[in-house]
Every structure is written in structure tokens, then in C-alpha cells.
Biotite code that builds the C-alpha atoms (Angstrom):
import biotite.structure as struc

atoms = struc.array([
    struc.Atom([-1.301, 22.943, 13.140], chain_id="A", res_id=1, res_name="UNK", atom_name="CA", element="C"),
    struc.Atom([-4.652, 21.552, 12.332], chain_id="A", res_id=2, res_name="UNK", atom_name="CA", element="C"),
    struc.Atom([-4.972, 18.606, 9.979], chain_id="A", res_id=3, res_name="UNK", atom_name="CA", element="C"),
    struc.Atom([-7.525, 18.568, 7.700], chain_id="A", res_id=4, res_name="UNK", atom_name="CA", element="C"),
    struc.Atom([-8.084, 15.065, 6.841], chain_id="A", res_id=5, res_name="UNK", atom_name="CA", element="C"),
    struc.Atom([-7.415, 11.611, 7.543], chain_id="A", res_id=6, res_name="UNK", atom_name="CA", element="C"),
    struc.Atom([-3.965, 10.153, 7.691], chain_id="A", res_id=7, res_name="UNK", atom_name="CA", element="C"),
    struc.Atom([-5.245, 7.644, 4.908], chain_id="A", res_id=8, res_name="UNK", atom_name="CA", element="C"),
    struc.Atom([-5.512, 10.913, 2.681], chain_id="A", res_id=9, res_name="UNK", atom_name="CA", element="C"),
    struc.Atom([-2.440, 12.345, 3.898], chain_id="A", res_id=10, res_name="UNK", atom_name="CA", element="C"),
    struc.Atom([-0.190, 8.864, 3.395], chain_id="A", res_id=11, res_name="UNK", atom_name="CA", element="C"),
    struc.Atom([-2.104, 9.075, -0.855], chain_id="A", res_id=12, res_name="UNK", atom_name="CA", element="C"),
    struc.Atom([-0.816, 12.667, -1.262], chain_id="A", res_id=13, res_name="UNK", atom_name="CA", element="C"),
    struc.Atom([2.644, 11.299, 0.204], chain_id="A", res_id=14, res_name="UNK", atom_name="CA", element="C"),
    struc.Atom([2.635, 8.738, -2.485], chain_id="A", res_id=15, res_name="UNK", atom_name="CA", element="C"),
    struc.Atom([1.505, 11.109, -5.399], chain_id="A", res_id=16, res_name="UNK", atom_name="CA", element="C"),
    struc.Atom([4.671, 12.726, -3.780], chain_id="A", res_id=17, res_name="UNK", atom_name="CA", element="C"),
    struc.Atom([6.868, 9.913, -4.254], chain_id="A", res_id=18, res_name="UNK", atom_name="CA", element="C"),
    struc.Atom([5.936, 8.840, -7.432], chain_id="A", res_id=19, res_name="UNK", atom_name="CA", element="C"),
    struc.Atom([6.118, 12.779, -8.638], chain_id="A", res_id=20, res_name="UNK", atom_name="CA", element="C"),
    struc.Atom([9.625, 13.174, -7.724], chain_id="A", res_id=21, res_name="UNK", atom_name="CA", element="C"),
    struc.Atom([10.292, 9.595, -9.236], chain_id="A", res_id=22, res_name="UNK", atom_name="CA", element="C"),
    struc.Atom([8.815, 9.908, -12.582], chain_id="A", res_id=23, res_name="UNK", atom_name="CA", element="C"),
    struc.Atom([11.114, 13.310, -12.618], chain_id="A", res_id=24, res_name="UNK", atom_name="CA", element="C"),
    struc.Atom([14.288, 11.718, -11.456], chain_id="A", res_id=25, res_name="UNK", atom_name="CA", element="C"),
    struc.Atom([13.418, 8.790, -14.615], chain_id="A", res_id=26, res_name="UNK", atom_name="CA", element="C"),
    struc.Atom([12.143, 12.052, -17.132], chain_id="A", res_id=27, res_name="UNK", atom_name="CA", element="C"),
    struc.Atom([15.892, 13.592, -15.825], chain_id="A", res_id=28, res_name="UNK", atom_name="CA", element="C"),
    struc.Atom([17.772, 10.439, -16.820], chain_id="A", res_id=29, res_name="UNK", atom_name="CA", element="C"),
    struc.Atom([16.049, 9.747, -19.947], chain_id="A", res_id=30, res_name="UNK", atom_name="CA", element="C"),
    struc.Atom([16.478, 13.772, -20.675], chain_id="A", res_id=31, res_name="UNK", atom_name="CA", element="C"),
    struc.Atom([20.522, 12.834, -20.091], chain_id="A", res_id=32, res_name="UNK", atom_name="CA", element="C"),
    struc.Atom([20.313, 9.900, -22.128], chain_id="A", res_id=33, res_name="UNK", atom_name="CA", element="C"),
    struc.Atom([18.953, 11.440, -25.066], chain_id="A", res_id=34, res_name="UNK", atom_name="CA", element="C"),
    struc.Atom([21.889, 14.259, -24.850], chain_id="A", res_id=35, res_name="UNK", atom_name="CA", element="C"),
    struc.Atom([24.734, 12.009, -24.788], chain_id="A", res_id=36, res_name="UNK", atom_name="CA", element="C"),
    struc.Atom([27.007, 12.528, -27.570], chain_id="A", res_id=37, res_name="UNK", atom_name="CA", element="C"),
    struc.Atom([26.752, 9.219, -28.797], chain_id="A", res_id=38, res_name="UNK", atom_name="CA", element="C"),
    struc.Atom([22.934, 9.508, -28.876], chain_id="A", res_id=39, res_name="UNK", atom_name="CA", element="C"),
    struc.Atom([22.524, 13.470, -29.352], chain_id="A", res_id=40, res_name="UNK", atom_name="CA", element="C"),
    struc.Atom([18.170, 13.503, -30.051], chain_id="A", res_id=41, res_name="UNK", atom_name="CA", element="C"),
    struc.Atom([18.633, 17.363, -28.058], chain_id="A", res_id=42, res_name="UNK", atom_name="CA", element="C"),
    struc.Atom([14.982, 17.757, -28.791], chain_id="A", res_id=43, res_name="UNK", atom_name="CA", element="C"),
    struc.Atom([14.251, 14.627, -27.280], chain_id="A", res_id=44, res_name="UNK", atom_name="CA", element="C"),
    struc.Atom([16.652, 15.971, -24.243], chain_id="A", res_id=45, res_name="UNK", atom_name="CA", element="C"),
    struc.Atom([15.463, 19.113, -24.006], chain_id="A", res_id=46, res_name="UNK", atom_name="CA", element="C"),
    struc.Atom([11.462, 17.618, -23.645], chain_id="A", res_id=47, res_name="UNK", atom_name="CA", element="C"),
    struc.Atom([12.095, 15.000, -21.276], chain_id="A", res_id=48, res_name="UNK", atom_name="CA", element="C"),
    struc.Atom([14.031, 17.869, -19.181], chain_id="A", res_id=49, res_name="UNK", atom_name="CA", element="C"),
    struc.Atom([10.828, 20.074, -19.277], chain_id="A", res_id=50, res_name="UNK", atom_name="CA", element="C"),
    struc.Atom([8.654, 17.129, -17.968], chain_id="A", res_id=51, res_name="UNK", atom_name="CA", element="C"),
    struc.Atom([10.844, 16.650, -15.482], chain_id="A", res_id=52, res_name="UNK", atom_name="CA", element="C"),
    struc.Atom([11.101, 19.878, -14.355], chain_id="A", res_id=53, res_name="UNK", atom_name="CA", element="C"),
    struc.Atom([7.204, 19.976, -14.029], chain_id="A", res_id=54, res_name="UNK", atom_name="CA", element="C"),
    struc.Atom([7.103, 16.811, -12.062], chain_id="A", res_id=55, res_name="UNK", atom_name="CA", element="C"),
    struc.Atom([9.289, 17.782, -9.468], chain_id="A", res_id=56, res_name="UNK", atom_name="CA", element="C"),
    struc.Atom([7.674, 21.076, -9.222], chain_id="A", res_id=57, res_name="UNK", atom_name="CA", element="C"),
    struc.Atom([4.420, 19.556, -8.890], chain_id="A", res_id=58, res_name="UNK", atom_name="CA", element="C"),
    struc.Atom([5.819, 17.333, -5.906], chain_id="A", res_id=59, res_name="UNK", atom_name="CA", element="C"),
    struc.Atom([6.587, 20.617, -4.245], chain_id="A", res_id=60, res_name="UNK", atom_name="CA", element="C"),
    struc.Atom([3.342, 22.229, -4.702], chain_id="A", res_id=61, res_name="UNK", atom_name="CA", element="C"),
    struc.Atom([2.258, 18.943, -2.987], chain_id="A", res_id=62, res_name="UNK", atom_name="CA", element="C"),
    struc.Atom([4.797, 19.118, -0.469], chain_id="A", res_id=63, res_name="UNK", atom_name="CA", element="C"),
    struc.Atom([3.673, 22.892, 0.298], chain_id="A", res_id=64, res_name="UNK", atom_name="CA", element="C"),
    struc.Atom([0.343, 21.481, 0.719], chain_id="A", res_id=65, res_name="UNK", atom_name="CA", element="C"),
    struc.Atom([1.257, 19.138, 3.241], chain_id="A", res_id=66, res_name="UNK", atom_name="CA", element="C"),
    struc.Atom([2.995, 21.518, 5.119], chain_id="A", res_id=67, res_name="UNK", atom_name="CA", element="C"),
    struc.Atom([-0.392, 24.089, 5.375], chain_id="A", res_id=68, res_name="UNK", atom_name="CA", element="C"),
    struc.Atom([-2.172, 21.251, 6.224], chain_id="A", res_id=69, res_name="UNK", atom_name="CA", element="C"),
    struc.Atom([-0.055, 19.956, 9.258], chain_id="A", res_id=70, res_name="UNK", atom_name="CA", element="C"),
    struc.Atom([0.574, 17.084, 7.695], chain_id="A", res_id=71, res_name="UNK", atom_name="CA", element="C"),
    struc.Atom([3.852, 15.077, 7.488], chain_id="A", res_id=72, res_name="UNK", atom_name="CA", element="C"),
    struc.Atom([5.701, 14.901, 4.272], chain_id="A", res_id=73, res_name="UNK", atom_name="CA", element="C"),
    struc.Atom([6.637, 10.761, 4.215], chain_id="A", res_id=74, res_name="UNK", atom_name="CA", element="C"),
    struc.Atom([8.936, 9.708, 0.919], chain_id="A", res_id=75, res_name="UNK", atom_name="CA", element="C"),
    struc.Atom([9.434, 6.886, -0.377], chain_id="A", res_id=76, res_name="UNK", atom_name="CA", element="C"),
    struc.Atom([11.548, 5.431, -3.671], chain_id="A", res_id=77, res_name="UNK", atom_name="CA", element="C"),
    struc.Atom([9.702, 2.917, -5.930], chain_id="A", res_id=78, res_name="UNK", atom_name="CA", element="C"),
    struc.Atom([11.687, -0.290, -6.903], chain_id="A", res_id=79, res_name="UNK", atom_name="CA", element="C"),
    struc.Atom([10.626, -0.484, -10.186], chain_id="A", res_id=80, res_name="UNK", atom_name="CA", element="C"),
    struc.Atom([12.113, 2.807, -11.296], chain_id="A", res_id=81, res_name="UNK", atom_name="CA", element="C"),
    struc.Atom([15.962, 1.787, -10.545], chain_id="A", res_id=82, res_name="UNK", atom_name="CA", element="C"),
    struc.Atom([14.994, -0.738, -13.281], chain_id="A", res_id=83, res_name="UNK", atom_name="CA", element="C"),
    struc.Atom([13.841, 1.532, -15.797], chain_id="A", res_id=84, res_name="UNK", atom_name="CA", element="C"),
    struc.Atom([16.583, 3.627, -15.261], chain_id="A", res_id=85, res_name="UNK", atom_name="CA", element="C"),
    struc.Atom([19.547, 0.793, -15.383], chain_id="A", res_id=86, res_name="UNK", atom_name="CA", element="C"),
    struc.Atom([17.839, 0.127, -18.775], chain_id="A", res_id=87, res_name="UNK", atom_name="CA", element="C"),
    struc.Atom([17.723, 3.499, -20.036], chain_id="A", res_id=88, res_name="UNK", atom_name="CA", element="C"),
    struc.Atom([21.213, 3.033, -21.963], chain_id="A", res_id=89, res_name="UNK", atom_name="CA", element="C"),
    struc.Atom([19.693, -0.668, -23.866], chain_id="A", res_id=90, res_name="UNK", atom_name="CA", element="C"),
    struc.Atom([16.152, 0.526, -24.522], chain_id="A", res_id=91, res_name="UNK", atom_name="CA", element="C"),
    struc.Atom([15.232, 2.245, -28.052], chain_id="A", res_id=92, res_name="UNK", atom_name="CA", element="C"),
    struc.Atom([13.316, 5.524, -27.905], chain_id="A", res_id=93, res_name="UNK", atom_name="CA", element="C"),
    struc.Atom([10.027, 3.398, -28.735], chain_id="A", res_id=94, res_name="UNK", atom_name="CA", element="C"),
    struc.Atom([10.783, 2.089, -25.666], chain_id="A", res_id=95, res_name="UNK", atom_name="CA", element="C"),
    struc.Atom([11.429, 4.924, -23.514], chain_id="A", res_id=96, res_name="UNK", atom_name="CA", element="C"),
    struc.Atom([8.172, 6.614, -25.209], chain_id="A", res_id=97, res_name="UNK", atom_name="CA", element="C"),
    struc.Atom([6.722, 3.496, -24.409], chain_id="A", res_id=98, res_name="UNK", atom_name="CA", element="C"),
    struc.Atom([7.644, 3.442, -20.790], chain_id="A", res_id=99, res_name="UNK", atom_name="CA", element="C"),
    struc.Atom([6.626, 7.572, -20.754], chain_id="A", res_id=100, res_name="UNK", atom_name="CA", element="C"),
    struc.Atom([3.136, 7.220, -21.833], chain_id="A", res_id=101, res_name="UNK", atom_name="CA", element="C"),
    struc.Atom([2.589, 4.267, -19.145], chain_id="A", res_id=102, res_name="UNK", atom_name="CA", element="C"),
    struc.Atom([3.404, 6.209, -16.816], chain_id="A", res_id=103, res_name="UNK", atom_name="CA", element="C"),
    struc.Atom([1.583, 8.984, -17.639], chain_id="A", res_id=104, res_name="UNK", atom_name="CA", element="C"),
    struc.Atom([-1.778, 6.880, -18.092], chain_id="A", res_id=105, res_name="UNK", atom_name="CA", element="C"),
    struc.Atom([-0.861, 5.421, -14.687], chain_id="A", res_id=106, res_name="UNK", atom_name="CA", element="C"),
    struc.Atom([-0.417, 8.456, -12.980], chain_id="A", res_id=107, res_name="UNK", atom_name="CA", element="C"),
    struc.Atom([-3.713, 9.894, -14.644], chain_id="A", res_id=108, res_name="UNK", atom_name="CA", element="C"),
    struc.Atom([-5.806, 7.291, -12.668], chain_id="A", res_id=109, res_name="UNK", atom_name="CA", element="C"),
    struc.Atom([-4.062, 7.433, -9.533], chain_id="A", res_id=110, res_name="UNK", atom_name="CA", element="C"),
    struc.Atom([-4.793, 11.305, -8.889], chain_id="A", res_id=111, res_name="UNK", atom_name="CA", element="C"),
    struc.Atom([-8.039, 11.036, -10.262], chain_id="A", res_id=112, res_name="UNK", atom_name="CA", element="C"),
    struc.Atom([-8.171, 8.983, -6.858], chain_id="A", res_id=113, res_name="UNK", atom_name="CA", element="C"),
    struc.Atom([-6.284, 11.201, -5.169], chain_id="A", res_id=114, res_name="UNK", atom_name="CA", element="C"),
    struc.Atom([-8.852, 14.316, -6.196], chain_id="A", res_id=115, res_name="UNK", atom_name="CA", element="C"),
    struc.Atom([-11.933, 11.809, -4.844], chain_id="A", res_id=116, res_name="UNK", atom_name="CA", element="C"),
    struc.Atom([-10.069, 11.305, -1.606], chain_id="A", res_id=117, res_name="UNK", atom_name="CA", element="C"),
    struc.Atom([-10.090, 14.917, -1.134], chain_id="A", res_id=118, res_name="UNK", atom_name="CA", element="C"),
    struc.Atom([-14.030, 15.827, -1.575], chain_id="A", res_id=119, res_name="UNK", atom_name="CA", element="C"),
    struc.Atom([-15.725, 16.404, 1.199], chain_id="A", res_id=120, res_name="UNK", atom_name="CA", element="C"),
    struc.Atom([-12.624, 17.258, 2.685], chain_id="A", res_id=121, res_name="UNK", atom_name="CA", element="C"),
    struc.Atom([-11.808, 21.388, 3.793], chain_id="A", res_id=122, res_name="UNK", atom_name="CA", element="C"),
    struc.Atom([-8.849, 21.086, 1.774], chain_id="A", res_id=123, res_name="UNK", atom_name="CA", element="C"),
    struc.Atom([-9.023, 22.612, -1.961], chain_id="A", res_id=124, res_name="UNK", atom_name="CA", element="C"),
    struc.Atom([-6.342, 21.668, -4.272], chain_id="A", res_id=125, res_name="UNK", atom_name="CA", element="C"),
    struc.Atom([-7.455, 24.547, -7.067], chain_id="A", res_id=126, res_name="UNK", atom_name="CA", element="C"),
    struc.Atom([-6.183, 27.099, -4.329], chain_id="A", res_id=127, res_name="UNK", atom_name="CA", element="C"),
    struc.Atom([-2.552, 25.666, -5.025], chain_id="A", res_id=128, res_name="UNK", atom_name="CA", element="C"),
    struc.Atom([-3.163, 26.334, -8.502], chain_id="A", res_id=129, res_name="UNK", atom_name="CA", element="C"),
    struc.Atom([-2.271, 22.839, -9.433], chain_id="A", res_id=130, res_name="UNK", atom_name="CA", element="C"),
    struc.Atom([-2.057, 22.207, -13.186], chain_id="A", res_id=131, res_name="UNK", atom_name="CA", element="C"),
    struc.Atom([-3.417, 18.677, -12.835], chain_id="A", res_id=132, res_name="UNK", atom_name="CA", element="C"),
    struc.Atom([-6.492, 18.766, -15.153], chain_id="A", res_id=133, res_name="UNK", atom_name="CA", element="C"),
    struc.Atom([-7.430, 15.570, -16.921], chain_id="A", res_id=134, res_name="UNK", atom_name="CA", element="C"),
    struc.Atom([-7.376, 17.574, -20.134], chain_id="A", res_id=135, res_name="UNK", atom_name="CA", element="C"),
    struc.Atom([-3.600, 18.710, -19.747], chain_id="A", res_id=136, res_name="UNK", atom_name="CA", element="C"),
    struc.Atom([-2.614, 15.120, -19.125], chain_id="A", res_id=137, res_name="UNK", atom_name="CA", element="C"),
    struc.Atom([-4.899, 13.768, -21.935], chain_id="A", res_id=138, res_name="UNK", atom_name="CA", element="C"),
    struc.Atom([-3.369, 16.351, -24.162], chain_id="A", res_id=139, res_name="UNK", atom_name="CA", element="C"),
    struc.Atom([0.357, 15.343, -23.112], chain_id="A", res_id=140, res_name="UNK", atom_name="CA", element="C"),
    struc.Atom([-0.448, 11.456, -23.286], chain_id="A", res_id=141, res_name="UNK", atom_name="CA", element="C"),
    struc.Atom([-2.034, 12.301, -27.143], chain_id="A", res_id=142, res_name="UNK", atom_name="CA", element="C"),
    struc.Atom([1.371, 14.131, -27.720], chain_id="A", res_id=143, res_name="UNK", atom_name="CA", element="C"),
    struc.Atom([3.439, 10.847, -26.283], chain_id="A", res_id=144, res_name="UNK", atom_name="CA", element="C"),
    struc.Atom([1.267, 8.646, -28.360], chain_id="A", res_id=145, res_name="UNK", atom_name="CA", element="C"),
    struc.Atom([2.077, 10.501, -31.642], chain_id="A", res_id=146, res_name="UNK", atom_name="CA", element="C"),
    struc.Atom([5.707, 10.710, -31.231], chain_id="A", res_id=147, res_name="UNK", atom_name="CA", element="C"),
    struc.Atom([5.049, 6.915, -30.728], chain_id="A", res_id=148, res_name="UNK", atom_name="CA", element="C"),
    struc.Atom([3.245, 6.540, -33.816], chain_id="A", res_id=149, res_name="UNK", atom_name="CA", element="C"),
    struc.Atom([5.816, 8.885, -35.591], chain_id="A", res_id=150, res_name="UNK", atom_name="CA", element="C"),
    struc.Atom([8.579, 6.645, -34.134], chain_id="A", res_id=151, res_name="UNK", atom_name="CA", element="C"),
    struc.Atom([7.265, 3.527, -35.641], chain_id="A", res_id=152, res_name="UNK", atom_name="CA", element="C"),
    struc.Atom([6.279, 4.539, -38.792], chain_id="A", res_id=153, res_name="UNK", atom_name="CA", element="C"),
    struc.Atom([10.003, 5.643, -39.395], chain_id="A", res_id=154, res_name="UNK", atom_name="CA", element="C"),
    struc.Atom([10.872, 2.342, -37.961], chain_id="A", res_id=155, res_name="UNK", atom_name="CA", element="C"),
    struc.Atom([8.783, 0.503, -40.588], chain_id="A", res_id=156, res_name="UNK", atom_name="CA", element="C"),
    struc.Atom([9.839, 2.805, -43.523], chain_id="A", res_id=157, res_name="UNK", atom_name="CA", element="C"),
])
């Protein structure tokens, strides 16, 4: 199999990997969280569930385009994320929202990065149909920013 770029680019799209599947396995625990009985936001649950469900499958589109491109698929877990998640149970939705739109913002920059990495290259992320535009993920930070806003204005009264 023929590699297409540099194993600097392919150890950044193993990262984008890892943090894909990470930020899903945090949306999936939050998603839990907010369905507990004792907590029971199911709309909350039921969004957090759907973001997860796109991060992981964006990890695999990733993971697929690894594979065309001979490259080897490295993972690796993020310390910071078992602390989120052990704090998932004490933290108020603010602060999960909070913690959501960081991550998205962060994530944002980091394949913007990624995307630079890759021109020049012979490898064309558009062919995998990845849904990674900086419009989609402006328009989903907006959305976690008003549920923010919405969240502290019924805090305040």
C-alpha cells in the first residue's frame, strides 16, 4: 500500500482520531447523565447521544482513510477526559455546556490544522464526504452557546 504523506500527517489524523472517539465516549456519558432518572433532561440525552454518534462516526471515516492510505491507525486516550467524565455526576448543565462548547472551539482549530497539513498532499478529504465544514461547526458551537445563554438566564430569573 502506498502512503501518501508524511508520517507527521499521518500521526495528526491519528490524533483527530483519538480525540474524535474521546469527545464521543464524554458526549455518550454526558448523554447517560442527562437520562438518569434522578436527572431525566431526555432532550438534553437524546442531543448529546446524536453528537456522539457523529463523533465516533467521523473517527471511522478517518479511520477508513487511514486504511486507503496505507497508513497505520495509532490510538491513544487523553487524560483529561477521565476527569471530565468522573465529574459529570457534580457538574451543573452550565457546566457540561460549558465543557461542550470548549471542546468544540478546540476541536475547530485543531482540524483547521489538520486540513492545512493535508494541501499539497494527493490525499482529498472531500472524497470521504467528510461533514467537517467550518460553517457546520460554527453553526453547532452558535447552538451550544445559546442553550448556554438560555441556561443562565433561567439561572438568574
Amino acid at each position: 500500500m502506498h502512503r501518501a504523506y508524511s508520517s507527521k500527517v499521518e500521526a495528526k489524523i491519528n490524533r483527530q482520531i483519538s480525540r474524535e472517539l474521546n469527545v464521543s465516549q464524554y458526549y455518550l456519558f454526558v448523554s447517560m447523565h442527562f437520562d438518569r432518572p434522578d436527572v431525566n433532561v431526555p432532550h438534553f440525552a437524546r442531543w448529546f447521544r446524536m453528537l456522539s454518534d457523529e463523533k465516533r462516526e467521523r473517527a471511522c471515516k478517518l479511520m477508513q482513510f487511514q486504511n486507503i492510505y496505507g497508513a497505520r491507525i495509532r490510538l491513544t486516550r487523553t487524560r483529561s477526559l477521565h476527569s471530565f467524565i468522573t465529574k459529570i455526576g457534580r457538574q451543573s448543565a452550565l457546566e457540561i455546556f460549558q465543557i461542550a462548547s470548549d471542546m468544540e472551539e478546540f476541536e475547530d482549530i485543531v482540524f483547521g490544522v489538520l486540513r492545512e497539513s493535508l494541501e499539497g498532499t494527493r490525499c482529498i478529504l472531500h472524497h470521504f464526504n467528510f461533514e467537517f465544514s467550518s460553517t457546520k461547526k460554527k453553526e453547532l458551537i452558535d447552538e451550544i452557546n445559546k442553550i448556554i445563554a438560555n441556561l443562565k438566564e433561567s439561572i438568574q430569573g
